[in-house]
C-alpha positions in Angstrom: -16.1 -7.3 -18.2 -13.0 -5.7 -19.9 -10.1 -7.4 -20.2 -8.0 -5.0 -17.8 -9.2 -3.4 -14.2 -13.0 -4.5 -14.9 -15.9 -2.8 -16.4 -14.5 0.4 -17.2 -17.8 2.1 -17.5 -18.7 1.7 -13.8 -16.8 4.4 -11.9 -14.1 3.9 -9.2 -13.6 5.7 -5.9 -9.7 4.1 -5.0 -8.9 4.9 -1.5 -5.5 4.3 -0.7 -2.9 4.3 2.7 -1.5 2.6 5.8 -3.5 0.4 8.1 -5.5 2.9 11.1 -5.8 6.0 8.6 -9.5 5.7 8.5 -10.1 3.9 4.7 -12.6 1.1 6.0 -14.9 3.0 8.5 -15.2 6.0 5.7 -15.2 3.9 2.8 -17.9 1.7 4.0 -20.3 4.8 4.8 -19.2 6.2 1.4 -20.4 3.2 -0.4 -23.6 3.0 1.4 -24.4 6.9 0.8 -23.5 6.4 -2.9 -25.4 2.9 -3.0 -22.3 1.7 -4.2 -20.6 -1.5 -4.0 -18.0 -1.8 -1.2 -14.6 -3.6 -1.6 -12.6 -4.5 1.4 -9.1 -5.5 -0.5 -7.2 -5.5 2.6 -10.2 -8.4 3.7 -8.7 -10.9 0.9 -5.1 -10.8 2.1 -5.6 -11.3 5.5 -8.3 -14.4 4.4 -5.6 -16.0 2.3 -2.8 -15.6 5.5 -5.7 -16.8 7.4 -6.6 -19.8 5.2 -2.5 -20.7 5.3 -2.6 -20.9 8.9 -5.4 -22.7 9.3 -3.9 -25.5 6.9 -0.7 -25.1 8.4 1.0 -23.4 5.4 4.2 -21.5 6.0 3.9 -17.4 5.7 6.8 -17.9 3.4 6.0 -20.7 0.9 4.3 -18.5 -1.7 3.5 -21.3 -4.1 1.0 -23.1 -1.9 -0.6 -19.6 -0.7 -1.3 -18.3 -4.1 -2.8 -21.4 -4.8 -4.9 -20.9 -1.7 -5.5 -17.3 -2.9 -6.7 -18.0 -6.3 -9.1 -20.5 -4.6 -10.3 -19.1 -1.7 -13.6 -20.4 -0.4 -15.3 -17.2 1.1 -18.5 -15.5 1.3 -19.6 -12.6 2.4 -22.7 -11.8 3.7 -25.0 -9.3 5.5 -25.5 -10.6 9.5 -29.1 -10.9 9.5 -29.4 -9.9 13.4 -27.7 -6.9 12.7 -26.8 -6.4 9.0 -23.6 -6.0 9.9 -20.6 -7.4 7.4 -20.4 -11.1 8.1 -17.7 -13.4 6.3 -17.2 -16.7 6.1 -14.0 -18.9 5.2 -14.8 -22.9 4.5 -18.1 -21.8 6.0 -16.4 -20.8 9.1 -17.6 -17.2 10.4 -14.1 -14.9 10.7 -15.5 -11.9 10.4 -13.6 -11.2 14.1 -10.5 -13.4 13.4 -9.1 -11.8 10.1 -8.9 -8.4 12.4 -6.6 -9.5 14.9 -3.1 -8.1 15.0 -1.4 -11.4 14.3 -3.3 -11.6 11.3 -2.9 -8.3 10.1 0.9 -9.0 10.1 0.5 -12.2 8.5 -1.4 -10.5 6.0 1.4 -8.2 5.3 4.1 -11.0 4.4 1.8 -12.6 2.2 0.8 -10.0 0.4 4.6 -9.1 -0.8 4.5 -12.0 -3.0 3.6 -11.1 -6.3 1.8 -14.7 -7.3 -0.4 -14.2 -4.6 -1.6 -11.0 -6.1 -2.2 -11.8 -9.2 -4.5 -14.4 -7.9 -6.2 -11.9 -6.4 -6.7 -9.3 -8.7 -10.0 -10.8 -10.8 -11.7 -11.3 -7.6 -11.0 -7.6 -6.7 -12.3 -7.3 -10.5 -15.3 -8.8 -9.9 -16.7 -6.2 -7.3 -16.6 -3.6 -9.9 -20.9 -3.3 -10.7 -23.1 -1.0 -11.7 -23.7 2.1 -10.5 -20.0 2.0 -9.0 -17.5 1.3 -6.3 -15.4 2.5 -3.6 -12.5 0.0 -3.2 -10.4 0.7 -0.1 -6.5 -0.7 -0.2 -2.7 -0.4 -0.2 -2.9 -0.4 -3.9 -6.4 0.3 -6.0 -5.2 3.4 -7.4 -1.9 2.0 -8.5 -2.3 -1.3 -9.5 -5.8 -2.9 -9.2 -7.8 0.5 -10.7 -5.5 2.8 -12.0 -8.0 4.1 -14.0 -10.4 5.5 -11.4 -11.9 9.0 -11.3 -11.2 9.2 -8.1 -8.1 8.4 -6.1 -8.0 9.3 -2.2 -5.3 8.8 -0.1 -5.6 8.7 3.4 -3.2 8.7 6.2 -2.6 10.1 9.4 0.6 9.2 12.1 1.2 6.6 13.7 0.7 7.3 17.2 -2.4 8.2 16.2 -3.2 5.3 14.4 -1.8 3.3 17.3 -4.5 5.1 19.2 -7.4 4.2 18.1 -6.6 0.4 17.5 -6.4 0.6 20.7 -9.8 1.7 21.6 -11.0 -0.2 19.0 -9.9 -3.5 20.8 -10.2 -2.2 24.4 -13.7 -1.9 23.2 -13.7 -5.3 22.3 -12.7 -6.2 25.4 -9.3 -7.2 24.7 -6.4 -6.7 26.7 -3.9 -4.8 24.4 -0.7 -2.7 25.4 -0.3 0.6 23.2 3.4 0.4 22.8 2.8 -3.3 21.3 0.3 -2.1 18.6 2.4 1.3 17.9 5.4 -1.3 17.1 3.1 -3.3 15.0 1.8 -0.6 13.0 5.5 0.6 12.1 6.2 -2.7 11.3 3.5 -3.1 8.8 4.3 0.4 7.2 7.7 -0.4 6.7 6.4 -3.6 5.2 3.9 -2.1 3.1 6.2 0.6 1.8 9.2 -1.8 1.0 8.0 -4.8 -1.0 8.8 -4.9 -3.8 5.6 -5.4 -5.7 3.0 -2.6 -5.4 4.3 -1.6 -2.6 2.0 1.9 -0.5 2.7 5.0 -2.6 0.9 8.6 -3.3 0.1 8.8 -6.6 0.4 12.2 -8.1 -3.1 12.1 -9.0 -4.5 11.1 -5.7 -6.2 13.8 -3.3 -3.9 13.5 -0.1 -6.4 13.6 3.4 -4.2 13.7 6.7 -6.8 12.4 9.1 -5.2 12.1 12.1 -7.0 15.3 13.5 -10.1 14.6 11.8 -13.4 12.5 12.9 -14.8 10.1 11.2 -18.1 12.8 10.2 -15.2 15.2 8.5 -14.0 12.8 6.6 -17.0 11.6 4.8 -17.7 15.2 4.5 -14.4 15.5 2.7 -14.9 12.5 0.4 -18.5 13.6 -0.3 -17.5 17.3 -1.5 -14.8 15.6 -4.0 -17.6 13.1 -5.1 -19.5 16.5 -6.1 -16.6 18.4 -7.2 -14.7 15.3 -9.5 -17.8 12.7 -10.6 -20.7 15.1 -10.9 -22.5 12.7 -7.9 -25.3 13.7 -6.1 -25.4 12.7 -2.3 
């Protein structure tokens, strides 16, 4: 491994931009069509805010949580009923618990600490293997893999976004109120957008997708042609 973002040699698909645009679902299917490596960044802050509550750490004491961060006990595994991502924290399965709204907001004010960040970038190092990866974030193209071939950056608006976390947990089974997750989702935006280290930006260099009429199949039809067009990669 290089000193700075990695192995430089393995190739880099950043996708960027604000929570509900679409960058987990596509990048995931991306990854697998590529036989890439996949990296979930957003997954790491909302296991550290995760691992602070469950020790009873405050969202604001940024010493203990970068601690936590840096030593994070997680795994993550294939669910062998299903093969479906599986993660566990201290051996506890969270795979549904780090994607609840409270924790996606918790995940937000931790990850404006800049300690906590740098204790995270190695591990977000570490995914970068042979023959590649597609890294989905707030900041990969900026900050964590500036040098990537390929920077995306998707987005779409927030009503829309509100929308489908809304089916997403009505399918759960959860009883959710619309207006509650549109407020949350503005919140974390603003949050995102305003801290004051590596905060959500468009790079100049980044391909800009608005996906908020778009499905899921014309995205990854999208991605793929630029995958063609920018890395010379076969799909």
């Amino acid at each position: 491994m290089s000193d700075d973002f990695g192995n430089s040699a393995v190739p880099v698909i950043a996708i960027d931009g604000p929570s509900g645009a679409g960058k987990g679902t596509v990048g995931r299917r991306l990854a697998k069509s590529l036989g890439f490596a996949f990296l979930d960044s957003g997954a790491l802050y909302r296991l550290s805010a995760l691992a602070a509550m469950h020790h009873g750490i405050s969202l604001d004491d940024e010493e203990s949580i970068s601690t936590l961060a840096a030593h994070l006990d997680v795994q993550f595994r294939s669910n062998p009923e299903n093969g479906d991502a599986l993660i566990l924290l201290e051996g506890e399965d969270v795979t549904r618990a780090i994607r609840t709204e409270e924790c996606g907001l918790a995940a937000s004010k931790v990850a404006v600490f800049s300690s906590v960040r740098q204790a995270l970038l190695e591990r977000q190092w570490a995914f970068r293997e042979s023959p590649g990866l597609v890294a989905d974030g707030r900041d990969m193209a900026s900050v964590v893999f500036p040098d990537a071939p390929l920077k995306v950056f998707l987005t779409a608006t927030a009503e829309e976004r509100a929308q489908r976390r809304y089916n997403q947990l009505m399918e759960k089974g959860e009883t959710v109120k619309i207006e509650e997750i549109l407020g949350d989702i503005i919140t974390r935006d603003e949050q995102d957008q305003q801290r004051a280290v590596a905060p959500l930006r468009t790079l100049p260099d980044a391909v800009v997708i608005d996906t908020t009429t778009m499905t899921i199949d014309q995205i990854i039809d999208e991605l793929t042609m630029l995958c063609r067009d920018r890395l010379g990669l076969t799909i």
